[in-house]
Structures are given as structure tokens and as C-alpha cells.
C-alpha positions in Angstrom: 116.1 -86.7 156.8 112.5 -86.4 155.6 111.2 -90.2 154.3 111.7 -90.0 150.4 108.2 -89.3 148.6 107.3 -89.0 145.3 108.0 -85.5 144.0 107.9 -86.2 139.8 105.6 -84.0 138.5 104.1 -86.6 136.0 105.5 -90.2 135.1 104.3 -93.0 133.4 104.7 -96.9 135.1 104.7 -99.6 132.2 104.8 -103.1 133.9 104.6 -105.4 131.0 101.5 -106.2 128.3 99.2 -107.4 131.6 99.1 -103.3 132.9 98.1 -100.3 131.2 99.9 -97.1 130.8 98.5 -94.3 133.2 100.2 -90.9 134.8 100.5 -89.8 138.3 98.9 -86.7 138.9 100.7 -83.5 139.0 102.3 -83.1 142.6 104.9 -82.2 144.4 106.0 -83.6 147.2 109.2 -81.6 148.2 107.6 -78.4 147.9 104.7 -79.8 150.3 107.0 -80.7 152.9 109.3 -77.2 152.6 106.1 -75.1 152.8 104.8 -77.2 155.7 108.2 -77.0 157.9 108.9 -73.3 156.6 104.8 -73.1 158.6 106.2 -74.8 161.6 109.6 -72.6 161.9 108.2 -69.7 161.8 103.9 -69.5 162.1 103.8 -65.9 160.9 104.5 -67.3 157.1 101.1 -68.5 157.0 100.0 -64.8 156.2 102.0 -64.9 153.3 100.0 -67.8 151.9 97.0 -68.1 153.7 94.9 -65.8 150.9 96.4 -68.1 148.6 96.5 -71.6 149.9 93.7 -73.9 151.3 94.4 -77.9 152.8 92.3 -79.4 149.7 95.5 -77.6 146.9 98.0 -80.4 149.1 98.1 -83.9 146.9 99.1 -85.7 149.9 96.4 -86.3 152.1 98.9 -86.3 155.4 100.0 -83.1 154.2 96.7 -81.5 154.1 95.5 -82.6 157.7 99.0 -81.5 158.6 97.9 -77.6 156.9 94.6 -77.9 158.4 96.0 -78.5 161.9 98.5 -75.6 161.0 95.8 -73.5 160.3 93.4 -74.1 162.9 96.0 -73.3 165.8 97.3 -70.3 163.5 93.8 -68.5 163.5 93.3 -69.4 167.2 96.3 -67.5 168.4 98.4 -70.7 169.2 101.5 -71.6 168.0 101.5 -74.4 165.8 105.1 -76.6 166.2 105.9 -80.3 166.0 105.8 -80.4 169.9 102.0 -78.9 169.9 101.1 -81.0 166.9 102.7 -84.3 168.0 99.4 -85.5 170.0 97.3 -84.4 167.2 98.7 -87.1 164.9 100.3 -89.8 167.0 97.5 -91.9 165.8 97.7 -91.2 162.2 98.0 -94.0 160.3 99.4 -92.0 156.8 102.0 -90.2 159.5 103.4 -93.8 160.8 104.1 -94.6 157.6 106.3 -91.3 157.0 108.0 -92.2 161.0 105.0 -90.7 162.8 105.8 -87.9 165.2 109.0 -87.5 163.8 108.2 -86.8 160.6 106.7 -83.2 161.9 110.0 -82.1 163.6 112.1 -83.3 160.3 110.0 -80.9 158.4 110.7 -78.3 160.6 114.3 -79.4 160.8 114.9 -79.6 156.9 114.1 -76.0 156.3 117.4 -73.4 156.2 115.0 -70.4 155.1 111.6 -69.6 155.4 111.9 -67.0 152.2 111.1 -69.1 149.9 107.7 -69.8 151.5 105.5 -68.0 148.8 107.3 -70.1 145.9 106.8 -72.9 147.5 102.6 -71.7 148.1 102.7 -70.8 144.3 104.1 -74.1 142.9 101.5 -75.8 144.8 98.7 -74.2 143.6 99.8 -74.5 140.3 100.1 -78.4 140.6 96.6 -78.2 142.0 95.1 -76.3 139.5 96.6 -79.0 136.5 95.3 -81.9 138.7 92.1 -79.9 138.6 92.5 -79.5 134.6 93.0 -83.3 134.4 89.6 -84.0 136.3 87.6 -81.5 134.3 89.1 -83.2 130.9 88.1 -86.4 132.5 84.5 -84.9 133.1 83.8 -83.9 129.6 84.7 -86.7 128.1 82.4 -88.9 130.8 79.4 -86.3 129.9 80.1 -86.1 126.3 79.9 -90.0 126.5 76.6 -90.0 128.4 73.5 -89.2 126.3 70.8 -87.7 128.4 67.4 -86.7 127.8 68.1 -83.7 129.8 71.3 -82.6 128.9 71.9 -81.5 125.3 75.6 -81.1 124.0 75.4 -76.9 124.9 74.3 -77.9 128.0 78.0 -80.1 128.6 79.7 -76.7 127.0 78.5 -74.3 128.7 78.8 -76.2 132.2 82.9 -77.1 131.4 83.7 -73.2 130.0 81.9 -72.3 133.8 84.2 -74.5 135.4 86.7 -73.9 133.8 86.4 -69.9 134.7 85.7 -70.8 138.2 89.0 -72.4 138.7 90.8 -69.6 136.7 89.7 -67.1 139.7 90.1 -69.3 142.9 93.8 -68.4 142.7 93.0 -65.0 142.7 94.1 -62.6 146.3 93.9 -59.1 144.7 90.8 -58.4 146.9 91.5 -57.7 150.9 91.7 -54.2 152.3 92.4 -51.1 150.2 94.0 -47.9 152.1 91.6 -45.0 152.8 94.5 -43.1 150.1 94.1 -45.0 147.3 90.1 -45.1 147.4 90.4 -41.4 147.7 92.4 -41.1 144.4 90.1 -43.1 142.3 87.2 -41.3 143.4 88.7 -37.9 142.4 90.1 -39.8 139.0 85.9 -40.6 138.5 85.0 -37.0 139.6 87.8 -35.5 136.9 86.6 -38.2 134.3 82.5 -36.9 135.0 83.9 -33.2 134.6 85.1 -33.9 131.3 82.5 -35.4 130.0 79.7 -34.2 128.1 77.0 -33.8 130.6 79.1 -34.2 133.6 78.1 -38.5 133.6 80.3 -40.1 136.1 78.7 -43.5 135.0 78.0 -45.0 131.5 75.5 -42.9 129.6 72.1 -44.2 128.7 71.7 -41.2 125.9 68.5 -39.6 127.5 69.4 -36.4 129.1 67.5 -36.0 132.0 68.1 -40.1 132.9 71.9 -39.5 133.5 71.0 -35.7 135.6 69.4 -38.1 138.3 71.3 -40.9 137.8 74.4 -39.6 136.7 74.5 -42.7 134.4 74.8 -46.7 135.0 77.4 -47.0 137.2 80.0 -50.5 137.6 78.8 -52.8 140.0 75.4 -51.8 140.2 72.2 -54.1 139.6 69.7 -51.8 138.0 65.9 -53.2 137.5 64.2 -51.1 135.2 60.4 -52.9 135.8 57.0 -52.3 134.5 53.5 -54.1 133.1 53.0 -55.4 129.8 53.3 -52.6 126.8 54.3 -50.1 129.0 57.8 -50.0 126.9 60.3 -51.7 129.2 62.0 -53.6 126.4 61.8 -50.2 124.2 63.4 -48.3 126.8 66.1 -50.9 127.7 67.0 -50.9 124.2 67.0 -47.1 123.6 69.3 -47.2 127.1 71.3 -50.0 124.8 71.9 -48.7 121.6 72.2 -45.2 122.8 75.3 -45.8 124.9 76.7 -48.3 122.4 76.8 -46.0 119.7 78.1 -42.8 121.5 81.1 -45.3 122.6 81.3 -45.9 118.6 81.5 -42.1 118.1 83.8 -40.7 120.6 86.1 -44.1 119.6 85.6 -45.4 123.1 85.8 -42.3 124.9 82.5 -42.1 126.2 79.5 -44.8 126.2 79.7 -48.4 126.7 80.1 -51.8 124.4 77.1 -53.5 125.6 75.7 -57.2 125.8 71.9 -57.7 125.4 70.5 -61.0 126.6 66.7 -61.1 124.9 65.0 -63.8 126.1 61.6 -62.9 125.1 62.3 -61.1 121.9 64.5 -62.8 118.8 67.7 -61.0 117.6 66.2 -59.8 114.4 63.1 -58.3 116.2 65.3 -56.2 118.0 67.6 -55.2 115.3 64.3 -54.3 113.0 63.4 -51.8 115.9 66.6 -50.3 115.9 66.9 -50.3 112.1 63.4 -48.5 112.3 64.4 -46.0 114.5 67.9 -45.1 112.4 66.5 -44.9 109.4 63.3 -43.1 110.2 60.9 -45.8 109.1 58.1 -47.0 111.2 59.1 -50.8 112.2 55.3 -51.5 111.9 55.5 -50.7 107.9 58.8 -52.9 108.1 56.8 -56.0 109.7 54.2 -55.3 106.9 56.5 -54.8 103.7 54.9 -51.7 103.1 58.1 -49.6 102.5 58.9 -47.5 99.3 62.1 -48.3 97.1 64.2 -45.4 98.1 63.7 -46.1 101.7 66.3 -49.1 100.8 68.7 -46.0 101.2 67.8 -45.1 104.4 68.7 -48.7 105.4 72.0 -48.9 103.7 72.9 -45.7 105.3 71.7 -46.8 108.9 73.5 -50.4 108.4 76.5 -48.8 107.5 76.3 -46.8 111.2 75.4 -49.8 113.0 77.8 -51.8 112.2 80.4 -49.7 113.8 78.0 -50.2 117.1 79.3 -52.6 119.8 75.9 -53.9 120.4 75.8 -57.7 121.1 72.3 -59.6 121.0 72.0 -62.8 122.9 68.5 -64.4 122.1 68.9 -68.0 123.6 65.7 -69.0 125.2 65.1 -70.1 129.2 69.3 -69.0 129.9 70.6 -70.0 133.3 72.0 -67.4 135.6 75.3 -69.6 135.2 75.1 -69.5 131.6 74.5 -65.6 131.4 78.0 -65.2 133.7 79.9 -67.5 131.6 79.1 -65.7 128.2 79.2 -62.6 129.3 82.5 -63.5 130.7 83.5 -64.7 127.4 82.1 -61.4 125.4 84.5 -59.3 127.8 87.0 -61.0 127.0 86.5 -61.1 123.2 85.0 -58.2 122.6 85.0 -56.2 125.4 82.4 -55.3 127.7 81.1 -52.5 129.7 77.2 -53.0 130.8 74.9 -56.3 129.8 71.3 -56.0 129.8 68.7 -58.8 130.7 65.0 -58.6 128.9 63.9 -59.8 131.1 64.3 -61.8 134.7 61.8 -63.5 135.4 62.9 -65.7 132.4 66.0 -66.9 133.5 66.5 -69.8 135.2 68.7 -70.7 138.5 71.8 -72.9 138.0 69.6 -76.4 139.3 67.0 -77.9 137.5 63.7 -76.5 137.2 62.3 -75.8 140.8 58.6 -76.5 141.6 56.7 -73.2 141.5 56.7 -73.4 145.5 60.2 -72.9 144.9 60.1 -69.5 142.2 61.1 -67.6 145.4 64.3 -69.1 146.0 64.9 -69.3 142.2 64.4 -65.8 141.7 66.5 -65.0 145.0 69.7 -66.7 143.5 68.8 -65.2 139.8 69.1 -61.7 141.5 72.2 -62.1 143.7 74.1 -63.8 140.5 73.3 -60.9 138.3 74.6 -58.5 141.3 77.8 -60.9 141.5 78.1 -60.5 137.9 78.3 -56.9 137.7 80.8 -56.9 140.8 82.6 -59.3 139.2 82.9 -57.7 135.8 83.0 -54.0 137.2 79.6 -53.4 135.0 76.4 -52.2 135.4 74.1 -55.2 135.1 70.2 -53.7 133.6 67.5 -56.4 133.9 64.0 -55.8 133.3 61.2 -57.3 135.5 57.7 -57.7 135.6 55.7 -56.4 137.4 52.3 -58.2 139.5 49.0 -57.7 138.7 48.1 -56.0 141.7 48.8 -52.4 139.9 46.1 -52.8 137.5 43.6 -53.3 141.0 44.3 -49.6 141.9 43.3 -46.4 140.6 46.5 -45.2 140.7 47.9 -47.5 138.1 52.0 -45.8 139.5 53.6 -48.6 140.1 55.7 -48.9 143.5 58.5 -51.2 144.8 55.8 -53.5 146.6 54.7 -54.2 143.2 57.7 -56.0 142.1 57.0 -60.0 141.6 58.7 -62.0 144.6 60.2 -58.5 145.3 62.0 -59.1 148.6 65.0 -60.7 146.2 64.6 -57.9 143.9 64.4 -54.6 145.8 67.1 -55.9 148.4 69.9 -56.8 146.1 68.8 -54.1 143.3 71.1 -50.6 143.3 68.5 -48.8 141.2 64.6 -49.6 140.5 63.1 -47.8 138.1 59.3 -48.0 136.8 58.8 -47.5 133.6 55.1 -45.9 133.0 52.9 -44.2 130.6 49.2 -43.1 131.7 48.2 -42.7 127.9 48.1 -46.2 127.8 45.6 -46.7 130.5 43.3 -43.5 129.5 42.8 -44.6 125.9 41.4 -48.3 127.6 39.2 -46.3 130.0 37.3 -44.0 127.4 33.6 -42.7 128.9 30.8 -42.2 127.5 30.9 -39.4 124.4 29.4 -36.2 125.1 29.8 -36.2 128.8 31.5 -33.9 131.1 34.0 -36.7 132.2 34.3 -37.6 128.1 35.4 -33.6 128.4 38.1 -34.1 130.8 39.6 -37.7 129.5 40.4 -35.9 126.4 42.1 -32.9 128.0 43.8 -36.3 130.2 44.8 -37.9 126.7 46.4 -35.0 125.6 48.5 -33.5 128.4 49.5 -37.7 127.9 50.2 -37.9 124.5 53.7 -39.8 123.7 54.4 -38.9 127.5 56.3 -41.8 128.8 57.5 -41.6 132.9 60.5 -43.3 134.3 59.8 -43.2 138.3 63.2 -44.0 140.2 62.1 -45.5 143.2 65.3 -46.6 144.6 68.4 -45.1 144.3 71.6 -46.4 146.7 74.0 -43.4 145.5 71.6 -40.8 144.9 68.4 -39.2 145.0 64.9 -40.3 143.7 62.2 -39.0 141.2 59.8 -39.1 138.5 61.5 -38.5 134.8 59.3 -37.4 131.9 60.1 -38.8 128.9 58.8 -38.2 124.8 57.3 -41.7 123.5 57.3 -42.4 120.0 55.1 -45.6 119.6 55.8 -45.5 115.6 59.4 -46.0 116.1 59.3 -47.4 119.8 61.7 -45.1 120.8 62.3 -43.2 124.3 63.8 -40.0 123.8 64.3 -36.4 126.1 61.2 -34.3 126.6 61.8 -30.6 125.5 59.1 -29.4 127.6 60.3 -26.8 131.0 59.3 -29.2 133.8 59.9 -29.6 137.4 60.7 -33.2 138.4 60.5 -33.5 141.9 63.2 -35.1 143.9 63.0 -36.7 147.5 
């Protein structure tokens, strides 16, 4: 017979006024010890719950070196049995107290079947994960009793909803191998879904024509940097790529587009909705800022309100976000609201999950920024867009076409990135770089300015699925809006 252990799941000890109430922690013991002789009977078992179950989900600490020995001579080939395990723990104080080596073979001995070994896996987990509950409860209260400087109450929030997502997915084992067969089917299922739709877009569609011929859209799971210098138009054309795929989703009632979460960390909610109003209702945003608007445009806004609030366009403008913080609510808009793509504006803004690093540091920092917004869009099967800035060595060249060396700390950035794209427009440098009037090179910049007038470039400099190239794109300043170039152009593709 095993030594009689504690196997209530909760009770409550009341000695008298001189001791306090308190609760054992969620265990149980019997389903410990028939897992762990069901292991010893038969070693194969452990693949049933190895995916599942590590030493630290045990309660009892005898029982976990006990799994841990398991384990260890599992993975090495060996066979793991109360005879091989008896010199492993003849010294074990915990064991003694169970009747030392024998305890092992009574494990082994109790067990009739080893069937039930997953049940018994899956009710130990489960007793973990409440004792896991218990502490985090335990946590907040302790954090939302200790006033720091540092730490503001959002700050306590936001690090128990990550927790408490983080322990929701430890139990997860639907990763692991997939057959040749199956990946095969959902490929063609994505190549009969791109056939169907308008413009043959296997991805999600950013609304600008040539864009998804090259790309063939935003595709899940990809980290896409779309990077450029200051007022070349990367936050314009991250929120045309926005608002265009949110609001064909609205009009083809989800068949097509994407419900999108914007995280604006330089611009303010209502600085991005006035450019979007601006460029629904037709009305410069510039005239907006200024008040200079005519009474009967008041109908072009009630009519573009009314469209954009069917658009699934979510606006995050919450300053100096950790990368943490950015997985936990976009976690929580999916699963509200839905979500198929979130964009960041931009990265160098965020911040990694410790404190603020010292500047040597910035590296590193923007190292874990990048692989946690490529672990969020494998983790939420989305396309992940965040904007970057871009160093100052472009503006040394002549050639102000930005390249992938130009990235700031770009090792982190090109590595873990699916897609960089440059955003670029020449007009902006040839109206800063004006000669002197009447000259033959005065001749030429104006023939420069207009073959680049409201000519905006999107060069695709890495591409992990497809091919690369330079995209010519219409740019209305007025309305800051990217839109397709009806021009008959080559764009050249390497």
C-alpha cells in the first residue's frame, strides 16, 4: 500500500481562536502517485504526457524529483523502474518519510492500468494552474498594496492580464509536427481563397493596387517594417494601408480586408482620425486644423462618420508602450473585437519588457522589441506592420534611396523582419535643393520637380516569399493620402 498523503483538493484547518483560518493549495496527491507508477509500468506513457507535463506542475516536491528522474532516463534511452531509480533516491530525505525505496515499487505496484495516464496528466495540470491562480491573486493584492514611484496602478494591470495570458497558453500542445498532407491542403485552400478574390490577394489587402501585385498582400505571421526619414509619409502610408483594408473588410461584411489594431505612439487618436476624416470627406486636414471649413462641408463629415463607424479600425495612442503591453492588448482586442493585422507607428518608441536600459543598451532593447513583435504575429496568425526610422546617414548621400543598411540598429530589424519596405519621395528633397534661378541646372530641377510631383515610391527591399522592387505611388499632401498611380510604368523586379 502507498503511505496515505493528502489528496483534498482544498480544506480549511481551524485549531481554536490562537490559529487562523488558511487553505491548502489545490493538489492531488493520488493522481501524482497513479501517473508516476502508470510512468514506471510502462515508460512509453511519458509520450502521452510529456508535451503536456513538466516536474515543477507536481505539488509534492518528492513527486517532482521523482518525474524529473523519470524524465531524464526517458529521453536518454534508459528505462526508468523502481530497480534503476532505487539508488537515485536512497538518500532522499522526503522519500524516507514515504518508506524510501519502497515507496517507488508501490507506485508501480498500485497501478492496474496505465489508460488512464493522460487523465491523470490533465488533472494535474489543472491543479497546477489554480495553485498558479492563487499566487497571481496573492501578487496583485501585494502590488496593489505597494505604492511605488515607478509603478502606477496600469502598470500592476497590465503586468497581471500578461500573466494571466501566459499561463492560459503553457497548457497548450497543439504545436508539434504537421503531415506533409495537411500543409498541402491549406495551401491550396489559400491558393482557391487568392483566386477568388478581387485582385487574386492571398494575404490581407492594403487597398493600393500595385502594393498587393508584389506583395500579394500582408500575409499572417509576417513582421513587416515599412521604414523611412522624417516627412517622407510613413505614418500616411501606414494609415492609408490601415483604413484601406479595414474598410473593405466593412464592405464585403468580412469577406475580404482585415479588422485592424493601430498602436500610435507618436501621433494622438484624434490626429489620426482628423486625417482620415479629411481624406473621406474630401476636405484638406490642414483647413480642418485651421477651422477654415465652410457650413455645408458639415455634411461631408456626417456622411463620412456615418461610413466610419462601420470601420473596424482600432486606435491605441498610449505613450512609451512596452512590447509586453502591445501583446497583451492586442491579445485582448482579438479577443473582443477581433483581429486580423496591428500596426505599430512606430518602433523605435516602444520599450522592452525591463526598465529603461542605458543607451549602451538600445541594441539589445530594440533586439527583444523586434523578435516580440514577430512572436506576436506568429502567435496571433497576423501580419504585424511597424514603422521605423530610419539613420541619418541617408541624408550624407547623393542618392537620398534609402537601403536596408540604413535601418537604425538594423541587424535586429532586417533579420527578424519578413518584408522591408522604404517609403520615399524625391519631390521632397528637390524642392530643399533649389539652384540658382535662370541657370541651366535651375532648367533641369524643374523638369526634376515635375516628373516628381505627388510621386511617392515604396522600394521593397526584402521580401522572404516573394520578389523585390520599386512601387510608384500618387501622393496627395492635401489629404495625406497614398493612393495607385494611373500612369503605364515598368517596375522593375529582381
Amino acid at each position: 500500500m502507498i503511505k496515505s498523503v493528502d489528496t483534498g483538493t482544498r480544506q480549511e484547518i481551524d485549531q481554536g481562536n490562537d490559529n487562523p483560518h488558511y487553505r491548502i493549495l489545490p493538489h492531488n496527491s493520488e493522481a501524482e502517485q497513479g501517473l508516476l507508477g502508470a510512468l514506471l509500468v510502462n515508460n512509453r506513457s511519458y509520450e502521452k504526457v510529456a508535451d503536456l507535463l513538466k516536474a515543477e506542475h507536481f505539488f509534492m516536491p518528492v513527486h517532482q524529483r521523482i518525474y524529473t528522474a523519470i524524465t531524464q532516463f526517458v529521453e536518454r534511452g534508459q528505462t526508468a523502474s523502481p530497480v534503476t531509480l532505487k539508488g537515485y533516491f536512497e538518500k532522499d530525505e522526503d522519500l524516507s518519510e514515504l518508506g524510501g525505496g519502497v515507496y517507488l515499487a508501490d507506485l508501480a505496484g498500485s497501478i492496474v492500468s496505465v489508460i488512464n495516464v493522460y487523465d491523470y496528466a490533465q488533472t494535474i495540470y489543472e491543479l497546477f494552474m489554480r495553485r498558479e491562480l492563487v499566487s497571481l491573486g496573492e501578487d496583485v493584492v501585494n502590488d496593489a498594496h505597494s505604492l511605488r514611484l515607478e509603478s502606477s496602478a496600469k502598470d500592476t494591470i497590465e503586468t497581471a492580464e500578461s500573466r494571466l495570458f501566459s499561463l492560459a497558453e503553457n497548457g497548450e500542445t497543439t504545436g508539434g509536427f504537421v503531415s506533409l498532407r495537411d500543409s498541402v491542403l491549406v495551401s491550396i485552400e489559400i491558393a482557391e481563397k487568392a483566386y477568388k478574390a478581387k485582385g487574386h490577394v492571398t494575404g490581407y489587402t492594403t487597398g493600393l493596387r500595385d502594393m498587393d501585385k508584389l506583395l500579394g498582400g500582408l500575409h499572417p505571421s509576417d513582421m513587416v517594417i515599412l521604414a523611412g526619414r522624417p516627412s517622407m509619409g510613413k505614418t500616411a502610408l501606414a494609415t492609408n494601408i490601415a483604413f484601406n483594408s479595414a474598410r473593405i473588410y466593412a464592405q464585403t461584411g468580412g469577406k475580404e480586408g482585415a479588422r485592424v489594431g493601430f498602436f500610435s505612439l507618436e501621433m494622438s487618436a484624434d490626429q489620426l482620425a482628423t486625417r482620415i476624416l479629411a481624406d473621406v470627406a474630401g476636405i484638406s486636414s490642414h483647413l480642418i486644423k485651421q477651422g477654415a471649413i465652410k457650413q455645408e462641408d458639415f455634411q461631408s463629415f456626417v456622411k463620412a462618420s456615418q461610413e466610419l463607424s462601420q470601420v473596424p479600425l482600432y486606435i491605441d495612442d498610449t505613450a512609451a508602450l512596452t512590447i509586453g503591453a502591445v501583446r497583451t492588448r492586442a491579445r485582448r482586442l482579438k479577443r473582443q473585437h477581433g483581429l486580423d493585422m496591428i500596426v505599430v507607428d512606430y518602433l523605435q518608441l516602444l520599450r522592452g519588457t525591463g526598465s529603461r536600459q542605458a543607451e549602451s543598451n538600445r541594441v539589445q532593447e530594440v533586439s527583444e522589441i523586434t523578435r516580440g513583435l514577430k512572436a506576436i504575429a506568429k502567435e496571433l496568425e497576423i501580419p504585424v506592420l511597424a514603422l521605423s526610422q530610419l539613420s541619418r546617414a541617408v541624408e550624407q548621400r547623393e542618392d537620398k534611396r534609402p537601403m536596408l543598411s540604413d535601418l537604425r540598429e538594423s541587424g535586429s530589424i532586417e533579420q527578424d523582419a519578413d518584408v522591408v519596405m522604404f517609403v520615399y519621395r524625391e519631390e521632397y528633397y528637390l524642392h530643399r535643393a533649389e539652384p540658382e534661378i535662370g541657370t541651366e541646372k535651375h532648367m533641369k530641377w524643374q523638369e526634376s520637380c515635375e516628373r516628381a510631383r505627388n510621386v511617392g515610391e515604396c522600394i521593397i527591399s526584402k521580401a522572404r516569399h516573394g520578389p523585390i522592387g520599386a512601387i510608384r505611388m500618387h501622393f496627395d499632401g492635401q489629404y495625406t493620402r497614398f493612393s495607385d498611380l494611373d500612369e503605364i510604368h515598368d517596375k522593375q523586379v529582381y
